[in-house]
C-alpha positions as a Markdown table, in Angstrom:
| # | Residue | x | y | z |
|---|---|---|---|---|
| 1 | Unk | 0.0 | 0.0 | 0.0 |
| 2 | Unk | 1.1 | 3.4 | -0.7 |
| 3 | Unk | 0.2 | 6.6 | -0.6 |
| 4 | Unk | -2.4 | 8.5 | 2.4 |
| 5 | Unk | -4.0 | 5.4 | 3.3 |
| 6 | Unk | -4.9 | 5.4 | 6.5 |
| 7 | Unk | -4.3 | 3.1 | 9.4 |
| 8 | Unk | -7.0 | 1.5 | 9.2 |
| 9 | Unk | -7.1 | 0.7 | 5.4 |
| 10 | Unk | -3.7 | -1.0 | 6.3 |
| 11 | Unk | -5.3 | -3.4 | 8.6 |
| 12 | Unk | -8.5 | -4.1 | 6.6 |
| 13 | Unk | -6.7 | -8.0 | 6.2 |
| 14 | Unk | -7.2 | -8.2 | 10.0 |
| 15 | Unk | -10.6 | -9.6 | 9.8 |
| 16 | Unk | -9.2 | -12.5 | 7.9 |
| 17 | Unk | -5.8 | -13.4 | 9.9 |
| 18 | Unk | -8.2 | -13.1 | 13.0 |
| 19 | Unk | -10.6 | -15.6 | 11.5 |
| 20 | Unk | -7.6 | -18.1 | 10.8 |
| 21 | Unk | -6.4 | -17.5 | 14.2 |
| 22 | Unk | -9.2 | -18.6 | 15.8 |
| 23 | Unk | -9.5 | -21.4 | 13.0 |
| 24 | Unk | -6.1 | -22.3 | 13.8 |
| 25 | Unk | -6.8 | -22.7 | 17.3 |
| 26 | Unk | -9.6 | -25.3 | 16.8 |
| 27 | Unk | -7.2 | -27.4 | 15.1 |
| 28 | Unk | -4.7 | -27.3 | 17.6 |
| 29 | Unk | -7.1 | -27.7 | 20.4 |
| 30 | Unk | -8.8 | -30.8 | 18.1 |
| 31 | Unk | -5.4 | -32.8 | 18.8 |
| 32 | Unk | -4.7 | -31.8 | 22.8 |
| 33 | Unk | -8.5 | -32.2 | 23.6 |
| 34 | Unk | -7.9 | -35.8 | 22.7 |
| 35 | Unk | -5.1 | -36.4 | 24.2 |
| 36 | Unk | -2.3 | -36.1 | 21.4 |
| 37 | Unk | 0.3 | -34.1 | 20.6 |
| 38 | Unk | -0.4 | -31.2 | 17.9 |
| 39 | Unk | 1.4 | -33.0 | 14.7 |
| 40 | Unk | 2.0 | -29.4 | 13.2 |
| 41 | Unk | 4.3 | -28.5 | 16.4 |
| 42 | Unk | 6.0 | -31.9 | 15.4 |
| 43 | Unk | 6.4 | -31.4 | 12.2 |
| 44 | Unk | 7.8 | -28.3 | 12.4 |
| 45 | Unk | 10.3 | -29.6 | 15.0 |
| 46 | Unk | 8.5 | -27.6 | 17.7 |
| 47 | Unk | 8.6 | -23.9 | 15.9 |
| 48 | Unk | 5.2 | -23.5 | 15.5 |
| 49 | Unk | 2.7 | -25.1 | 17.8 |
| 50 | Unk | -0.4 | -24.4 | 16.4 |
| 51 | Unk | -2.6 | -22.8 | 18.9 |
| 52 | Unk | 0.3 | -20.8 | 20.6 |
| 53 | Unk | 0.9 | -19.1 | 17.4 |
| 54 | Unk | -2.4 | -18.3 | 16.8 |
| 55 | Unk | -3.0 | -16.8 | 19.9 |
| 56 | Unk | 0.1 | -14.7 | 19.1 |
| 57 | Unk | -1.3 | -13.2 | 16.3 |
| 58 | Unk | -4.3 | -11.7 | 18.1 |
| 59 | Unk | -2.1 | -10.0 | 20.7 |
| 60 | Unk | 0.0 | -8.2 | 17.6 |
| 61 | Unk | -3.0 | -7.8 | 15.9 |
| 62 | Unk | -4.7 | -6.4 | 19.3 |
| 63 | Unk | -1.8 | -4.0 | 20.3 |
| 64 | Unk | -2.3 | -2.3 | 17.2 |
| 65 | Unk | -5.8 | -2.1 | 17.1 |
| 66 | Unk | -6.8 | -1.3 | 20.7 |
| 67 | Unk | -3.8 | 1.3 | 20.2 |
| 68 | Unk | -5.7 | 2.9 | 17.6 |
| 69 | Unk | -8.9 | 2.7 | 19.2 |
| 70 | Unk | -7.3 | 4.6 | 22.3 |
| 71 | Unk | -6.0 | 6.8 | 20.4 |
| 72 | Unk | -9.2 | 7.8 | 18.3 |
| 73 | Unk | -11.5 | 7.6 | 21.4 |
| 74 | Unk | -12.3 | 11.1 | 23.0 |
| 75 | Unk | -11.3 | 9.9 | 25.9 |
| 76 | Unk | -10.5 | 7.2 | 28.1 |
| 77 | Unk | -14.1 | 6.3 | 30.1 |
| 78 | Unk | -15.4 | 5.9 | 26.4 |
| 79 | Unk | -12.3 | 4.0 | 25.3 |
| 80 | Unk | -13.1 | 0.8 | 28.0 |
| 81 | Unk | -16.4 | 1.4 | 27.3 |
| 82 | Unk | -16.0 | 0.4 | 23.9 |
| 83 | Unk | -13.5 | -2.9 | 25.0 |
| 84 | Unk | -15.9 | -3.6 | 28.1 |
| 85 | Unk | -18.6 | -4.1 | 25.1 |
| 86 | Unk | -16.5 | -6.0 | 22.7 |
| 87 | Unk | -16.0 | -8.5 | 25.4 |
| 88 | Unk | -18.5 | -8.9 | 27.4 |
| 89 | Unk | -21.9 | -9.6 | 25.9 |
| 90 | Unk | -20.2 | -12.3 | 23.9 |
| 91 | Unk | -18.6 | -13.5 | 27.1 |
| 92 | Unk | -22.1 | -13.8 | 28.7 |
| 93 | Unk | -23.9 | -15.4 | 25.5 |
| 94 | Unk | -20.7 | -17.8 | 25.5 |
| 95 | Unk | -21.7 | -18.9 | 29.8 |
| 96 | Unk | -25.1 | -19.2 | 29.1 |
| 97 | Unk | -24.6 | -21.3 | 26.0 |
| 98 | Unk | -21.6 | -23.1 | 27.9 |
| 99 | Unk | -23.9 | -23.5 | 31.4 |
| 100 | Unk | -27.3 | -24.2 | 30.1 |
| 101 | Unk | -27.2 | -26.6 | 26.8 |
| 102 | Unk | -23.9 | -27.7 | 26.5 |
| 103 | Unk | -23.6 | -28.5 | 30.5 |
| 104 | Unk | -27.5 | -29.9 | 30.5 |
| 105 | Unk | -26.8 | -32.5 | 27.2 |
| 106 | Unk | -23.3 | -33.5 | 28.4 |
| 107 | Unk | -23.6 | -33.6 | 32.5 |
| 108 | Unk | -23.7 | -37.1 | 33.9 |
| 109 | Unk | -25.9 | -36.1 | 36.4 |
| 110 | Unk | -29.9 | -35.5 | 36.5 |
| 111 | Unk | -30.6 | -32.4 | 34.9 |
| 112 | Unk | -32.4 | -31.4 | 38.0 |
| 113 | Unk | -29.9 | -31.8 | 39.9 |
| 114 | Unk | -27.1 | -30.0 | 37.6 |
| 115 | Unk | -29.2 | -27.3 | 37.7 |
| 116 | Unk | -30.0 | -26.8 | 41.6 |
| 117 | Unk | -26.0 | -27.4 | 42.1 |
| 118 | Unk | -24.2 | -24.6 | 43.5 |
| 119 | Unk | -21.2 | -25.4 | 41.3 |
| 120 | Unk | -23.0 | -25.0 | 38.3 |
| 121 | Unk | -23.5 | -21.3 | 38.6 |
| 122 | Unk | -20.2 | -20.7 | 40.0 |
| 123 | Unk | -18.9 | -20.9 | 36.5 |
| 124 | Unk | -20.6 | -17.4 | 36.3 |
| 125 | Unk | -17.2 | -16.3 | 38.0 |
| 126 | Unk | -15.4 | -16.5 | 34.4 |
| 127 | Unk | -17.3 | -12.9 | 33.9 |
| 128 | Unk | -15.1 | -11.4 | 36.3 |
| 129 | Unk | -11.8 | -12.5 | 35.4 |
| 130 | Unk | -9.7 | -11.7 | 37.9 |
| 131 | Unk | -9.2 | -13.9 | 40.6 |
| 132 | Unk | -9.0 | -17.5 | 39.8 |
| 133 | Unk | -11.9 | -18.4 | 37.9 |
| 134 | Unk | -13.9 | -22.3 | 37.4 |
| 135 | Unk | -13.2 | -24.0 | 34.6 |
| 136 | Unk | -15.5 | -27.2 | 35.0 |
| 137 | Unk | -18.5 | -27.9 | 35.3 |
| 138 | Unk | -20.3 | -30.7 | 37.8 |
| 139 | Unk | -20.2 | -34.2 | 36.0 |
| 140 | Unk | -19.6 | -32.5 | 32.5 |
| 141 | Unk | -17.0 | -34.1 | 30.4 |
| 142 | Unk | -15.8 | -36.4 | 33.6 |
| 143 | Unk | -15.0 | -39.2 | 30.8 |
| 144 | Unk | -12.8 | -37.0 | 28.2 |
| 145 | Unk | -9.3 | -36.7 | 28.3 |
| 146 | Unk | -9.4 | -33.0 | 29.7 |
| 147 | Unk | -12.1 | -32.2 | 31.7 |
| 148 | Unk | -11.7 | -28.3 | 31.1 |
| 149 | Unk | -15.3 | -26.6 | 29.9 |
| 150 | Unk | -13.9 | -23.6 | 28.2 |
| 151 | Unk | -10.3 | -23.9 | 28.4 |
| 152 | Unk | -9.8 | -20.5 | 25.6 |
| 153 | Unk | -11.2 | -18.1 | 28.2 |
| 154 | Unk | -8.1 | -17.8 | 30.3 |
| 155 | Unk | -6.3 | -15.7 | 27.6 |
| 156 | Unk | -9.3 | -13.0 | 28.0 |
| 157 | Unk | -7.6 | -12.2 | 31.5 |
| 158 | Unk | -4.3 | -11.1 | 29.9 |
| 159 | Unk | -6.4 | -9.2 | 26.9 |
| 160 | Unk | -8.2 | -7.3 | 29.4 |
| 161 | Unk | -5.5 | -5.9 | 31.4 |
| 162 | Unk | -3.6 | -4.7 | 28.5 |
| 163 | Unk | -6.7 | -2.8 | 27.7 |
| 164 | Unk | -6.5 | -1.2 | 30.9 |
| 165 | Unk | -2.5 | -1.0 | 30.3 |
| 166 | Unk | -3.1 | 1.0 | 26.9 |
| 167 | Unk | -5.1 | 3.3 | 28.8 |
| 168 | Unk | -2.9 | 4.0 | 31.6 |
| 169 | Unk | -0.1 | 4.5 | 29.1 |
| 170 | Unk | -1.5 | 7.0 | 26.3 |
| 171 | Unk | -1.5 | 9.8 | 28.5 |
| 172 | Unk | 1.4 | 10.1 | 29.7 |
| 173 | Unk | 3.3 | 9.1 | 26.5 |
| 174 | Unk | 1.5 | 11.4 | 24.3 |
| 175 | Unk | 4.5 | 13.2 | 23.1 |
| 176 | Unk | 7.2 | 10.7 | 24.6 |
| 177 | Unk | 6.2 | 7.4 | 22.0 |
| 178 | Unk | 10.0 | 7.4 | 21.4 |
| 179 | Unk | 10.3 | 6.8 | 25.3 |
| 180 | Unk | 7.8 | 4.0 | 24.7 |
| 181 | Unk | 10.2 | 2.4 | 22.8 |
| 182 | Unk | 13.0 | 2.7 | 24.8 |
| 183 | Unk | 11.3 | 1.2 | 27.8 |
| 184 | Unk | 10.4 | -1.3 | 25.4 |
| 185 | Unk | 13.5 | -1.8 | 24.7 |
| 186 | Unk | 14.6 | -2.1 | 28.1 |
| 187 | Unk | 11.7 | -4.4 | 29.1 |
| 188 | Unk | 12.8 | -7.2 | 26.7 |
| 189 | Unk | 16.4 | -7.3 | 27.4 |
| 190 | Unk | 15.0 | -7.9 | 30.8 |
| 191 | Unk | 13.4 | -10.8 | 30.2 |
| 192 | Unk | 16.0 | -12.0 | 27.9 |
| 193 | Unk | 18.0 | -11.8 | 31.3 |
| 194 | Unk | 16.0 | -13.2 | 33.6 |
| 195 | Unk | 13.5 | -15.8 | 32.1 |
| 196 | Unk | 14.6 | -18.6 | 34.0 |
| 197 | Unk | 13.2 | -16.4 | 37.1 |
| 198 | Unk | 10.5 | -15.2 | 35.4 |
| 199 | Unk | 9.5 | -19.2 | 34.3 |
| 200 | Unk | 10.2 | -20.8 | 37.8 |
| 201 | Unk | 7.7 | -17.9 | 39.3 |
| 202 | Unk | 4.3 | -18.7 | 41.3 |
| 203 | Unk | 0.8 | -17.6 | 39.9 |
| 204 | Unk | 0.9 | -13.8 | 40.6 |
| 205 | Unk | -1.5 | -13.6 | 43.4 |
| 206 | Unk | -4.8 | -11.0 | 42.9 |
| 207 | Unk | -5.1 | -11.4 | 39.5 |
| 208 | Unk | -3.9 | -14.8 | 39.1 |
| 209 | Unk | -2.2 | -14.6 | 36.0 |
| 210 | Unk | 0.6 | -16.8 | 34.8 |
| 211 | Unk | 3.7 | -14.4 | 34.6 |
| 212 | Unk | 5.7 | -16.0 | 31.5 |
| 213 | Unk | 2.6 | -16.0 | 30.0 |
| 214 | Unk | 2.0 | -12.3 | 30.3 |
| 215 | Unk | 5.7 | -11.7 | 29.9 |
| 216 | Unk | 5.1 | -13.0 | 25.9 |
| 217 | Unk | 1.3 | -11.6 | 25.6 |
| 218 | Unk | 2.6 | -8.4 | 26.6 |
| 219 | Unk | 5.7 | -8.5 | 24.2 |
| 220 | Unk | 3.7 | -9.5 | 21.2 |
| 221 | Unk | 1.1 | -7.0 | 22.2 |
| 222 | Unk | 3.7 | -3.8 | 22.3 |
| 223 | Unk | 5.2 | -4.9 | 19.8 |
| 224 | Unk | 1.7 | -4.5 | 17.7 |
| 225 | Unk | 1.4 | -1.0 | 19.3 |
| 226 | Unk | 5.1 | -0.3 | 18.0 |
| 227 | Unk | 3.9 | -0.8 | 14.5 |
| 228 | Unk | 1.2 | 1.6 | 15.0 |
| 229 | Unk | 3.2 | 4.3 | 16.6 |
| 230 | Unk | 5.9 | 3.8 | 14.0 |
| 231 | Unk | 4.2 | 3.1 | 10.8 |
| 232 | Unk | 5.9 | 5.7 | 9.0 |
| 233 | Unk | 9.0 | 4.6 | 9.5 |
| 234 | Unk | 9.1 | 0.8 | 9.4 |
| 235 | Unk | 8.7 | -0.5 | 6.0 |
| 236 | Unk | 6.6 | -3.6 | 5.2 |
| 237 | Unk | 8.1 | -5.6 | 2.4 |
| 238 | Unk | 8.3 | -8.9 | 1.2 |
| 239 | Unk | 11.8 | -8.9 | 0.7 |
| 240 | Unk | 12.0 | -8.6 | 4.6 |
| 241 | Unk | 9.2 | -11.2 | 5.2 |
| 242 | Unk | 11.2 | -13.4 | 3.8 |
| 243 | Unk | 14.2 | -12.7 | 5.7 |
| 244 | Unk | 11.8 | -13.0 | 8.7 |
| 245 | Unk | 10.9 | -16.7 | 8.1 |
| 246 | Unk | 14.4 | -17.7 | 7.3 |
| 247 | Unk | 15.4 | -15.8 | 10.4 |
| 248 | Unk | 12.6 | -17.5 | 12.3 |
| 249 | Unk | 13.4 | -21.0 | 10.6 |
| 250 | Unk | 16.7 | -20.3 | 10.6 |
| 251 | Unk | 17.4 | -19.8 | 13.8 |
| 252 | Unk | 16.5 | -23.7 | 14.8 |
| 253 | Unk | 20.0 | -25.4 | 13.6 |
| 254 | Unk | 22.4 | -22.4 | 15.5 |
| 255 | Unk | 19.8 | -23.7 | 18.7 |
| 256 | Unk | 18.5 | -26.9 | 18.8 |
| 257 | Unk | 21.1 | -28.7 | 16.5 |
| 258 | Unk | 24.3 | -26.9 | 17.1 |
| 259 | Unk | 23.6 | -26.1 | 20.7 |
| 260 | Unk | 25.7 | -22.3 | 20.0 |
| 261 | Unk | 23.0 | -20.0 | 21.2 |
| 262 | Unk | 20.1 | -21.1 | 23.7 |
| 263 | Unk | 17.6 | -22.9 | 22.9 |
| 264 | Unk | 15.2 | -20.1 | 24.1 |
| 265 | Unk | 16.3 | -17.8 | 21.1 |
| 266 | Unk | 13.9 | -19.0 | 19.6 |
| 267 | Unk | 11.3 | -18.0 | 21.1 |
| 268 | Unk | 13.2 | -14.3 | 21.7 |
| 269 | Unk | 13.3 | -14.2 | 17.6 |
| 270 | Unk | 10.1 | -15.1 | 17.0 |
| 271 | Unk | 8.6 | -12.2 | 19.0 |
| 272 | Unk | 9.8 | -9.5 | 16.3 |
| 273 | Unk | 9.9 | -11.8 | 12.9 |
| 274 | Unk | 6.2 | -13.5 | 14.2 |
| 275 | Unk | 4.9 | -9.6 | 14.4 |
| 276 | Unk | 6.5 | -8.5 | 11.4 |
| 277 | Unk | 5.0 | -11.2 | 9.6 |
| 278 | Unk | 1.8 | -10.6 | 11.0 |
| 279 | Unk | 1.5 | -6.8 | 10.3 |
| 280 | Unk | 2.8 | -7.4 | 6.8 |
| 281 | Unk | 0.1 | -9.9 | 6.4 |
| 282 | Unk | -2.5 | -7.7 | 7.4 |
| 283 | Unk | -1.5 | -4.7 | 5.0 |
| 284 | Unk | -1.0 | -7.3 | 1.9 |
| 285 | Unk | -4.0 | -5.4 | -0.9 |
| 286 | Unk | -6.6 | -7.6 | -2.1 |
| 287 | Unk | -10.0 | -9.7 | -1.9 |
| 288 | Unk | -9.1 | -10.6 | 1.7 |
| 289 | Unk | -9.7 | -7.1 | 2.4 |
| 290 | Unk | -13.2 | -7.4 | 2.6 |
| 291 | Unk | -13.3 | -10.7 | 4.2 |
| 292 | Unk | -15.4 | -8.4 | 7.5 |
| 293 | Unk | -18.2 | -8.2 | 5.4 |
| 294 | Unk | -19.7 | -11.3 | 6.7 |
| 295 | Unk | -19.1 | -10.0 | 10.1 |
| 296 | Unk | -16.4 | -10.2 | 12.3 |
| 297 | Unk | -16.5 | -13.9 | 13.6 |
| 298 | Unk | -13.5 | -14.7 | 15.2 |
| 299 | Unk | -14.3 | -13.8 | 18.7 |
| 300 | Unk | -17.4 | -16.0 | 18.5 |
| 301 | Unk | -15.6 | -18.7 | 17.1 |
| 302 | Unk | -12.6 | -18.3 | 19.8 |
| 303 | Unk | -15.6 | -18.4 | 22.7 |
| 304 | Unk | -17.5 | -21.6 | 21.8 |
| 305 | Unk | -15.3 | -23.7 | 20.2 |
| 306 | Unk | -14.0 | -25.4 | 23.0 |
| 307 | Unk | -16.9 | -26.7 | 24.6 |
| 308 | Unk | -18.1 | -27.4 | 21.3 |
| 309 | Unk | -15.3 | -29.5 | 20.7 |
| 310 | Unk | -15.5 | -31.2 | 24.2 |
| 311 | Unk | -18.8 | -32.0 | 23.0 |
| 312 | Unk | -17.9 | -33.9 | 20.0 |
| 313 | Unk | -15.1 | -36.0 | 21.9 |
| 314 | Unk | -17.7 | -36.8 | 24.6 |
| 315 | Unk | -19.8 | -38.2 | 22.2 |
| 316 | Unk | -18.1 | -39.5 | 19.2 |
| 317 | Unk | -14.6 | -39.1 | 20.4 |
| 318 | Unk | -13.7 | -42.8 | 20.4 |
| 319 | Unk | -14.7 | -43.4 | 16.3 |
| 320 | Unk | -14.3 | -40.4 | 14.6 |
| 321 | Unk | -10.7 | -39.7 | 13.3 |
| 322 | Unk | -9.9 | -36.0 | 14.1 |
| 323 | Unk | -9.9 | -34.5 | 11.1 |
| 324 | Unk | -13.4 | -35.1 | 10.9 |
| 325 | Unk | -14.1 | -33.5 | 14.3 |
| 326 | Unk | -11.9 | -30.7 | 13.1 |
| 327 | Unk | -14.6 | -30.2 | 10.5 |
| 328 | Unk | -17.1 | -30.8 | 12.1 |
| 329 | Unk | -16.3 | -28.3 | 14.6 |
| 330 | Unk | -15.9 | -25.3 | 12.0 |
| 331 | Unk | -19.7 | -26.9 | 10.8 |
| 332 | Unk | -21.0 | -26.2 | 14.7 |
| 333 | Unk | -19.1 | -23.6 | 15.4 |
| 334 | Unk | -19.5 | -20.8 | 12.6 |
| 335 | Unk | -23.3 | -20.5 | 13.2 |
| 336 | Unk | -22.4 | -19.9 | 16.4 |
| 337 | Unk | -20.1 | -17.3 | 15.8 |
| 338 | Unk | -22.7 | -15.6 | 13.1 |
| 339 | Unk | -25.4 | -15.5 | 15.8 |
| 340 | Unk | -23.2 | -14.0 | 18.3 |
| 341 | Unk | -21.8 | -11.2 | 16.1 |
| 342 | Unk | -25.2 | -10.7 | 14.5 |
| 343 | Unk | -27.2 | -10.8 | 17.7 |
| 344 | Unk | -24.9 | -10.1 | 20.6 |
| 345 | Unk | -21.6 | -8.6 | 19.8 |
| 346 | Unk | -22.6 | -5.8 | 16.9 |
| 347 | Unk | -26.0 | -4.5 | 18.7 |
| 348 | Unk | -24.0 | -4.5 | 21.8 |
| 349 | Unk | -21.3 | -1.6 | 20.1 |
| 350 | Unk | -24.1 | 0.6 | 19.4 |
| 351 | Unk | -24.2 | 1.6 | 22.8 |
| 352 | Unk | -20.8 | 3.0 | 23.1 |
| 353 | Unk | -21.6 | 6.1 | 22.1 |
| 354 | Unk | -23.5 | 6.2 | 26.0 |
| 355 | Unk | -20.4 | 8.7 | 27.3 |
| 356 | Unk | -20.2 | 11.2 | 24.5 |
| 357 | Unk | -20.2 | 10.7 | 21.0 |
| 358 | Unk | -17.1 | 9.3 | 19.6 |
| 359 | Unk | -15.2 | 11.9 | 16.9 |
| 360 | Unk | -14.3 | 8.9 | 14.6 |
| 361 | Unk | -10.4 | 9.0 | 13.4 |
| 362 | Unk | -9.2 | 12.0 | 14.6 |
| 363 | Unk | -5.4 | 13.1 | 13.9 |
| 364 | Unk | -3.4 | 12.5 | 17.2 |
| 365 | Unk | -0.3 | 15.5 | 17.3 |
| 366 | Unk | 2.4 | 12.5 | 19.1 |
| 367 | Unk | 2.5 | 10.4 | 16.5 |
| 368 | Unk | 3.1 | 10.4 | 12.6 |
| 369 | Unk | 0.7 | 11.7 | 9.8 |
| 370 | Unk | -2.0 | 9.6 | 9.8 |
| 371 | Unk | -0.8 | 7.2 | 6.2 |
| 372 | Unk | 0.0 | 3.4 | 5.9 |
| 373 | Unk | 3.8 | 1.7 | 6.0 |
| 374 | Unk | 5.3 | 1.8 | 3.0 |
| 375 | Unk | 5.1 | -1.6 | 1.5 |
| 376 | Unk | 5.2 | -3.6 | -1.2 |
């Protein structure tokens, strides 16, 4: 893309690589929910394990996005207002669908019973995220391999608090984004230096969250908001995609064969070549542009796919090879995912004009003219 594009135009690909995200996630949860090993992680000699990465490409996605969003809000009480009902009402329709059908078709108990027990409506407490929340049900799925209800809900706690993160930060870095970077800068050499201590640390206690995990959302995530801050100035190319994968690829023999750098490199390369990948992705012109038009799906399909999957295994897990509960996963799922956009998700953003009315894309003075990366 060239020219005075705006931000936005450059990400119009985004609806797509979220949609295969979450895809990708069904297949990689299709393997573990059963009890095997994800053969794409194998294959790949443990470089890209299917449902990590895809999860990773929300967060860079995200950091640009919610970036944005922050940025073109008027200000901050109608910034969460917009993330509290992105998240939400889907969240809710998820519980109830999750509590009420799946829990009453799949619970070994009476369903008189399941629904007079305490326990079932303590699963409620994945609405509030923070502290620990429940993640089974009573006698639901007691005979699958994981016993987990909705085990894709946990990444909403890490979402959700760089939400609050991106709000917290814009206001003091209005006119010090090259400080941002610094700090950036600083924050990942620091965990270059100390992940062991990082990895060997307990559950951080309040908000319960894991902190390696929220070490490498929050790094993916920044580095998303880096592309948005600097989007003038870092070019999108092919020619550098492709020294990304090798890089990325690359980057296995030095480690894992060779044994000259640490093994964890890899991971510390694929933060920047995994983002630059993704970014680059999202500006590439084309049909995919206008993959939103059929609505933006991928939260939906991130929110009941799991307990949509649990479902299968319960009941045909034993006979059906998992390809074919891979497919027909994506053949439950999607309506799913249409309803909740169409019904829950989209009439749900019309109210977040409740503060004040927001000014659309308006030019923010700290960062670049508003126009795309240059790419090619």
């Amino acid at each position: 893309m060239s020219g005075n594009s705006t931000p936005s135009i450059m990400l119009k690909n985004s609806h797509f690589l979220r949609f295969a995200a979450a895809s990708a996630v069904i297949v990689g949860h299709a393997y573990v929910l059963n009890g095997f090993s994800d053969p794409i992680e194998t294959a790949s000699l443990g470089l890209f394990p299917t449902g990590q990465i895809a999860v990773y490409v929300f967060f860079v996605i995200s950091g640009y996005t919610i970036l944005q969003s922050r940025l073109q809000s008027a200000d901050t009480g109608t910034f969460l207002l917009k993330r509290f009902l992105r998240i939400f009402p889907g969240l809710v329709g998820s519980l109830l669908f999750t509590i009420l059908l799946v829990g009453s078709i799949c619970t070994s108990y009476p369903l008189g019973r399941y629904l007079t027990m305490p326990e079932t409506w303590f699963f409620w407490d994945n609405l509030k995220l923070f502290p620990h929340t429940t993640h089974v049900l009573p006698g639901v799925f007691q005979g699958n391999p994981s016993q987990g209800v909705n085990g894709s809900l946990w990444t909403l706690s890490y979402e959700i608090l760089l939400y609050a993160f991106v709000a917290c930060i814009v206001p003091f870095f209005r006119s010090r984004w090259y400080l941002f970077a610094g700090l950036f800068c600083a924050f990942f050499l620091s965990i270059c230096l100390f992940n062991d201590a990082i990895a060997r640390h307990e559950i951080l206690r309040i908000v319960h969250l894991q902190p390696d995990q929220l070490v490498i959302f929050s790094t993916f995530f920044m580095l998303g908001m880096i592309f948005r801050i600097f989007r003038e100035q870092i070019p999108l190319k092919g020619t550098w995609a492709i020294v990304a994968i090798v890089a990325w690829l690359g980057m296995y023999y030095p480690s894992s064969i060779r044994g000259w750098v640490p093994l964890i490199t890899i991971h510390w390369v694929r933060f920047f070549c995994l983002s630059y990948l993704v970014i680059y992705a999202a500006s590439i012109p084309g049909r995919l542009n206008d993959f939103g038009r059929f609505g933006d799906l991928s939260y939906g399909i991130y929110i009941y796919a799991y307990p949509v999957q649990q479902v299968i295994i319960q009941y045909f897990g034993a006979t059906m090879p998992i390809p074919l509960q891979i497919l027909l996963a994506f053949v439950l799922v999607l309506p799913l995912a249409w309803v909740s956009w169409h019904f829950v998700e989209k009439p749900a953003l019309r109210y977040k004009s409740l503060l004040r009315a927001d000014p659309g894309v308006r030019k923010e003075q700290s960062l670049p003219p508003e126009s795309s990366f240059k790419s090619r």
